[in-house]
C-alpha positions as a Markdown table, in Angstrom:
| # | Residue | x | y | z |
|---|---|---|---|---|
| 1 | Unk | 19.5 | -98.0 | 76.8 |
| 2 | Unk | 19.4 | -101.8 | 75.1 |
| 3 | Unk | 21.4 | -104.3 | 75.9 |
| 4 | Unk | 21.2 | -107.9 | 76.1 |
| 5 | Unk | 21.5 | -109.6 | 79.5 |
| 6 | Unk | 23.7 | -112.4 | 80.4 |
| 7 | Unk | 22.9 | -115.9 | 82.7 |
| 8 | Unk | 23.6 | -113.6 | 85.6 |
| 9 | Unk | 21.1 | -110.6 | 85.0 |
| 10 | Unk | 18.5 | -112.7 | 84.4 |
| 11 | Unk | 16.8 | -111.2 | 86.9 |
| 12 | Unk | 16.7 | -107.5 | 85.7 |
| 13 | Unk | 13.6 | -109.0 | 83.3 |
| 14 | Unk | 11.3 | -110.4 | 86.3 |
| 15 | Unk | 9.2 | -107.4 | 86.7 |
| 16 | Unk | 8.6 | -106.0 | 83.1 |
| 17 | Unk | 8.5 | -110.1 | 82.3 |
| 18 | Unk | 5.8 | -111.0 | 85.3 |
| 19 | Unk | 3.2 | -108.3 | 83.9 |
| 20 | Unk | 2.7 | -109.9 | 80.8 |
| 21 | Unk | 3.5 | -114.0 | 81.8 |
| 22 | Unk | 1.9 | -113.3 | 85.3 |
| 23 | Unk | 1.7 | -117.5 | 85.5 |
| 24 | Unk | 5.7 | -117.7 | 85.7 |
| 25 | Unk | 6.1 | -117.8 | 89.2 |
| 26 | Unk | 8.8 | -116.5 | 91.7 |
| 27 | Unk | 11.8 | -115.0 | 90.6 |
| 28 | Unk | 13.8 | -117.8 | 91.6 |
| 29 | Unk | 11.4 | -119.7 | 89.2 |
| 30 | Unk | 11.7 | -117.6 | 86.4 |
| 31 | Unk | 16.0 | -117.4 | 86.5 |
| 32 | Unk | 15.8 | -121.0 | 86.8 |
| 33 | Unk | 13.3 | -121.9 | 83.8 |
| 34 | Unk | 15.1 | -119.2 | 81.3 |
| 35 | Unk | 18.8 | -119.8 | 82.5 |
| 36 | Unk | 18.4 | -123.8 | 82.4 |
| 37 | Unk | 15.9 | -124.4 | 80.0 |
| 38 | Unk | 15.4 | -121.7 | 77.3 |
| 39 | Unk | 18.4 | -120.3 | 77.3 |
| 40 | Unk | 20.1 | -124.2 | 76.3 |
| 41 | Unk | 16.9 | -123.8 | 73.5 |
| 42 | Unk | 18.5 | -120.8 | 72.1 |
| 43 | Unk | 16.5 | -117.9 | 73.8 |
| 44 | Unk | 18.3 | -114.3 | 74.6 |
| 45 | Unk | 16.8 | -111.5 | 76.5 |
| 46 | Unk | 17.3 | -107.9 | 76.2 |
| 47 | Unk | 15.9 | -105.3 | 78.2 |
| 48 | Unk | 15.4 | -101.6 | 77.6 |
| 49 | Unk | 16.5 | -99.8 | 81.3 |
| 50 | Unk | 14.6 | -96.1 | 82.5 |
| 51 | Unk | 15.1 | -95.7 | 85.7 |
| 52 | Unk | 16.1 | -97.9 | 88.8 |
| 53 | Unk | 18.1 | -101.6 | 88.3 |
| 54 | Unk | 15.2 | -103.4 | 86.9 |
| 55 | Unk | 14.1 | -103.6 | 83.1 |
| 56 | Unk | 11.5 | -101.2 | 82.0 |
| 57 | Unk | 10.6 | -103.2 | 78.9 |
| 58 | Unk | 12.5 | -106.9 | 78.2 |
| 59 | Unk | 12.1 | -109.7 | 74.9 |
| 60 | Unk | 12.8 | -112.6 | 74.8 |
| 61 | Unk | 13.9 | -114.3 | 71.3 |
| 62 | Unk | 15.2 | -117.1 | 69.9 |
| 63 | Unk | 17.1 | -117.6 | 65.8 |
| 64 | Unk | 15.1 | -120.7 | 64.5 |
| 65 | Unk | 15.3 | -122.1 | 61.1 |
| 66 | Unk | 11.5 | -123.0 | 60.0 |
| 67 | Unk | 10.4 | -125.1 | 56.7 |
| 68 | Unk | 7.9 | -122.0 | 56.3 |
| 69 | Unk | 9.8 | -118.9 | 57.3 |
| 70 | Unk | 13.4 | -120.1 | 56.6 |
| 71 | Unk | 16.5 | -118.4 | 58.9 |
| 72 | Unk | 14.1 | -116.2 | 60.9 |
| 73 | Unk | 14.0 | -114.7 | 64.4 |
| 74 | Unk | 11.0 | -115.3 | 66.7 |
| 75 | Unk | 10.3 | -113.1 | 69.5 |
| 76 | Unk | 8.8 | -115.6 | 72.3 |
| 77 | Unk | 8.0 | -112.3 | 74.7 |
| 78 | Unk | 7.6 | -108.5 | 74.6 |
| 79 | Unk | 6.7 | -106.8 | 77.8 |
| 80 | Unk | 6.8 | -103.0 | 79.1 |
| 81 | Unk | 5.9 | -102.3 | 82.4 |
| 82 | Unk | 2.8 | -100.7 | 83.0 |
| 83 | Unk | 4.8 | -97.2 | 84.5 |
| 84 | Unk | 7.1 | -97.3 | 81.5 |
| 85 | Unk | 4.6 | -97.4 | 79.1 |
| 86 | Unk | 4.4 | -94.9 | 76.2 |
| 87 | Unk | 7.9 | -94.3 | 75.9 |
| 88 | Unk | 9.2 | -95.8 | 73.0 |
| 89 | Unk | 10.8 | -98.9 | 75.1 |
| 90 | Unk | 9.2 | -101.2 | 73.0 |
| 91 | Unk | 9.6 | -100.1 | 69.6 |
| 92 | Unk | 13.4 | -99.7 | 70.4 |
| 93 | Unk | 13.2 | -103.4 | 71.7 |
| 94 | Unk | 11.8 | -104.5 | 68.3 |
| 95 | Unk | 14.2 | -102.1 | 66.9 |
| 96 | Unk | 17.2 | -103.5 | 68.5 |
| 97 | Unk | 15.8 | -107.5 | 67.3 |
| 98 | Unk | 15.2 | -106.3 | 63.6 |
| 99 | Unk | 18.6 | -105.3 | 63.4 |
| 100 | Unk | 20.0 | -108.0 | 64.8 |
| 101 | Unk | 17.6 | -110.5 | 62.7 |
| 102 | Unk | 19.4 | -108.4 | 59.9 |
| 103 | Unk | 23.4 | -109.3 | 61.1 |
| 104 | Unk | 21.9 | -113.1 | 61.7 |
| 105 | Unk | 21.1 | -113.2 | 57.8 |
| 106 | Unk | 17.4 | -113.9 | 59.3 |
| 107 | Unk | 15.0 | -113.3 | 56.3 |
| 108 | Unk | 11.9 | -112.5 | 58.2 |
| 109 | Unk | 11.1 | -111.5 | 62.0 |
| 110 | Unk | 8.1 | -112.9 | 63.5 |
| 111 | Unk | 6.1 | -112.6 | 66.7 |
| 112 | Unk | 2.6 | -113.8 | 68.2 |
| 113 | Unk | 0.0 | -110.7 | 69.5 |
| 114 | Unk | -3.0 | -112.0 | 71.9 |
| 115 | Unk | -6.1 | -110.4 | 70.9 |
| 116 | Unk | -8.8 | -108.3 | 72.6 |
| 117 | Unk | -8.8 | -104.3 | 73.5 |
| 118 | Unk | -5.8 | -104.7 | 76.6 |
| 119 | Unk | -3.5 | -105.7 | 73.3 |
| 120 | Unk | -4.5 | -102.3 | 70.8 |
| 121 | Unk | -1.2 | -100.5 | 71.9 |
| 122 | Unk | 0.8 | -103.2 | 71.3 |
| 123 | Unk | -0.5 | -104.2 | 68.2 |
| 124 | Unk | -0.1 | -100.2 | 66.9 |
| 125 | Unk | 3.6 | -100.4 | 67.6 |
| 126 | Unk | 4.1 | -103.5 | 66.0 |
| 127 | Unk | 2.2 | -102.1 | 62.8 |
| 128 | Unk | 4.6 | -98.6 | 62.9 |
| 129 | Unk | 7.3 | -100.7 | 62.5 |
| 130 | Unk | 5.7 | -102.0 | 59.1 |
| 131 | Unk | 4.8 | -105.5 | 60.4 |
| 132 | Unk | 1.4 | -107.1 | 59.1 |
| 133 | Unk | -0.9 | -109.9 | 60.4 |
| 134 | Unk | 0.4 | -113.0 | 58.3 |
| 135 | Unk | -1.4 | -115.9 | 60.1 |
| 136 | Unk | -4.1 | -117.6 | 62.8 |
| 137 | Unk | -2.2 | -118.6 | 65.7 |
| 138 | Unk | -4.1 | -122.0 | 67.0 |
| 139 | Unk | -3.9 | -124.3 | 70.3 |
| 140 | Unk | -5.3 | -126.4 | 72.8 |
| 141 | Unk | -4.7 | -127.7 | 76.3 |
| 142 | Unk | -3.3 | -131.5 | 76.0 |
């Protein structure tokens, strides 16, 4: 089941969203940043549930208009918990933001990968659902 959590299920997304930001903090932390900061920036979650309360996969998103991509919908974070994975959580997630890219009148969807062999699962789901590397992703520490 998908379904986009509101202010107060923020933390449903904690666990799945720890194992992949693992720098984020407590939970209190985490509510706090999303529900205060990125949340007033635009940013929804949804979260895929398996068993138990807590998410077994979550994404974080945000509807941005860009000089190079237009009305598009950038996925900030995609995360499955370790026990969930392999079964098909995330590839509904992206399923579930592709469609609702779609009813935004979004003309592209976009989302950064890290690199290196811990990311080859991820980066197989996100090419079965027909997306391609488009760009470099650079940064630095300032």
């Amino acid at each position: 089941m998908i379904r986009e959590l509101s202010a107060g299920e923020t933390h449903l997304a904690y666990v799945a969203m720890l194992e992949l930001r693992p720098h984020i903090g407590s939970l209190a932390d985490f509510v706090r940043v999303v529900n205060e900061v990125q949340r007033m920036q635009g940013y929804r979650l949804i979260a895929s549930f398996d068993e138990g309360e807590d998410a077994a996969a979550v994404a974080g998103f945000r509807v941005l208009d860009y000089l190079a991509w237009g009305h598009a919908l950038y996925c900030d974070d995609l995360s499955t918990r370790i026990i969930y994975r392999g079964r098909g959580h995330a590839g509904l997630l992206l399923d579930w933001m592709i469609e609702e890219a779609r009813r935004l009148g979004c003309g592209e969807f976009h989302l950064d990968s890290g690199v290196g062999p811990d990311r080859t699962d991820a980066h197989r789901v996100y090419f079965n659902k027909g997306m391609r590397i488009s760009a470099h992703h650079f940064s630095r520490p300032v």
